[in-house]
C-alpha positions in Angstrom: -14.7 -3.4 -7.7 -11.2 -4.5 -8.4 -9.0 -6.3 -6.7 -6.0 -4.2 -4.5 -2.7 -5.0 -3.6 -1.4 -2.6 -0.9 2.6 -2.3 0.5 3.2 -0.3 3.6 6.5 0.5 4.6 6.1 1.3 8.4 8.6 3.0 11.3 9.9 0.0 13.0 10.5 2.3 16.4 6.4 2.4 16.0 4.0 0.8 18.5 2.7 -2.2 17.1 -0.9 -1.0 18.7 -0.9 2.1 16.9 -0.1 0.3 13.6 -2.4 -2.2 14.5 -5.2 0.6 14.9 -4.4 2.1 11.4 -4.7 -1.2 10.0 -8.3 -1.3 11.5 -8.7 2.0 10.5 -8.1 1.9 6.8 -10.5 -2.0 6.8 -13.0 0.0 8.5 -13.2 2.9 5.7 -13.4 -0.4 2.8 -15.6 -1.8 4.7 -17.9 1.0 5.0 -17.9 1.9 1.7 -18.5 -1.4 0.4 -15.7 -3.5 0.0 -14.0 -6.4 1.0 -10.7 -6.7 3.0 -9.3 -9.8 1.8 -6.3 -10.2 4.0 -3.8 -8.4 6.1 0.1 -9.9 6.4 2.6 -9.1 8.6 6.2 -9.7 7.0 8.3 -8.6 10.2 10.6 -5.9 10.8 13.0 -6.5 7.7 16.4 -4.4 7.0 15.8 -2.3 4.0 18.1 -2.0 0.7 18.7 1.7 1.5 17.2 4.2 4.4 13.9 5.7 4.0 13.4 9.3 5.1 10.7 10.3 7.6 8.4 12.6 6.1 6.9 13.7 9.9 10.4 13.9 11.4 12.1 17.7 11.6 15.4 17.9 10.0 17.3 17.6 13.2 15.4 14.8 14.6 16.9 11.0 15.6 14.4 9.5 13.7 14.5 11.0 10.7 16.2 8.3 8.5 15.2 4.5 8.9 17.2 1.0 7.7 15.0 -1.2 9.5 11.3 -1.3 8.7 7.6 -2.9 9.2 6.7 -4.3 5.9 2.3 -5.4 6.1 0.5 -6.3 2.8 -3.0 -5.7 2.4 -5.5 -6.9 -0.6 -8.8 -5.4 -0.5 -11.7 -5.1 -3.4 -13.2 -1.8 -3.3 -14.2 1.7 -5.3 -11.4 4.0 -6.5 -12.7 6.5 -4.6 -12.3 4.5 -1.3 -9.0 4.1 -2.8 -8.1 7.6 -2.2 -9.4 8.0 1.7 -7.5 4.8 2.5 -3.8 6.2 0.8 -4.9 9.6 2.8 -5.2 7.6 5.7 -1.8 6.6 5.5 -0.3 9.1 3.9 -1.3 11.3 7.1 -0.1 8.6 9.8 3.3 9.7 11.0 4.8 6.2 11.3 4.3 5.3 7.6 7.3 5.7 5.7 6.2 4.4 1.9 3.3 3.0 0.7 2.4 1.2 -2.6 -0.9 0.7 -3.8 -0.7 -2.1 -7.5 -4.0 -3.3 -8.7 -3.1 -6.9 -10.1 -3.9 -7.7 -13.7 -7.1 -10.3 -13.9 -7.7 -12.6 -15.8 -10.5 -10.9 -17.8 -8.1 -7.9 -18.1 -5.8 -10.4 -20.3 -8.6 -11.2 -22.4 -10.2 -7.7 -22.8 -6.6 -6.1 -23.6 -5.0 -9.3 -25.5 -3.7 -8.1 -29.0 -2.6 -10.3 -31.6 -0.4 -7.9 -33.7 2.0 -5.0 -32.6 0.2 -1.7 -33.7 3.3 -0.1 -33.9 5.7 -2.6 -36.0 5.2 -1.9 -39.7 3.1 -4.3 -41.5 1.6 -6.1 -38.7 
């Protein structure tokens, strides 16, 4: 199972209970499934380099644009399929503004996709 490396981008106008609960939420589904929930890290509410719109918010709505945020990492091992439920699982909460989901290069990806030549420069 490889290794994820998941950004969340929440509302910071959100309860920290109710993010708190989707956090438990998503661990639960890896969990289930299979996998491991490495770690879960808070990073605060942070000002962000330019507003993030609200996808749950109706156009004439206070909340619809956001410069502050709640910025949480998690890293988790499990199946691509659990992949998918968890970024549903977010994608459906109404206080998530972004998310980001990277799977970090390993080590034994290095060695598997290492090439010692350029297949596209000319004689190499």
């Amino acid at each position: 199972m490889p290794l994820y490396h998941q950004i969340v981008t929440a509302s910071a106008r959100a309860a920290p209970a109710a993010l708190a609960e989707l956090f438990r939420r998503c661990a639960k589904t890896v969990v289930a499934d299979g996998g491991v929930v490495r770690s879960c890290e808070h990073y605060g509410v942070r000002r962000l380099p330019h507003r993030h719109r609200s996808r749950h918010a109706s156009a004439g709505a206070a909340g619809r644009h956001h410069a502050v945020a709640r910025l949480v990492a998690l890293y988790f091992d499990c199946r691509p399929a659990t992949l998918t439920r968890v970024e549903q699982t977010l994608r459906m909460h109404e206080a998530v503004l972004r998310f980001a989901t990277l799977r970090p290069r390993t080590a034994l990806d290095r060695v598997n996709s290492s090439r010692r030549n350029n297949p596209w420069r000319a004689g190499g």
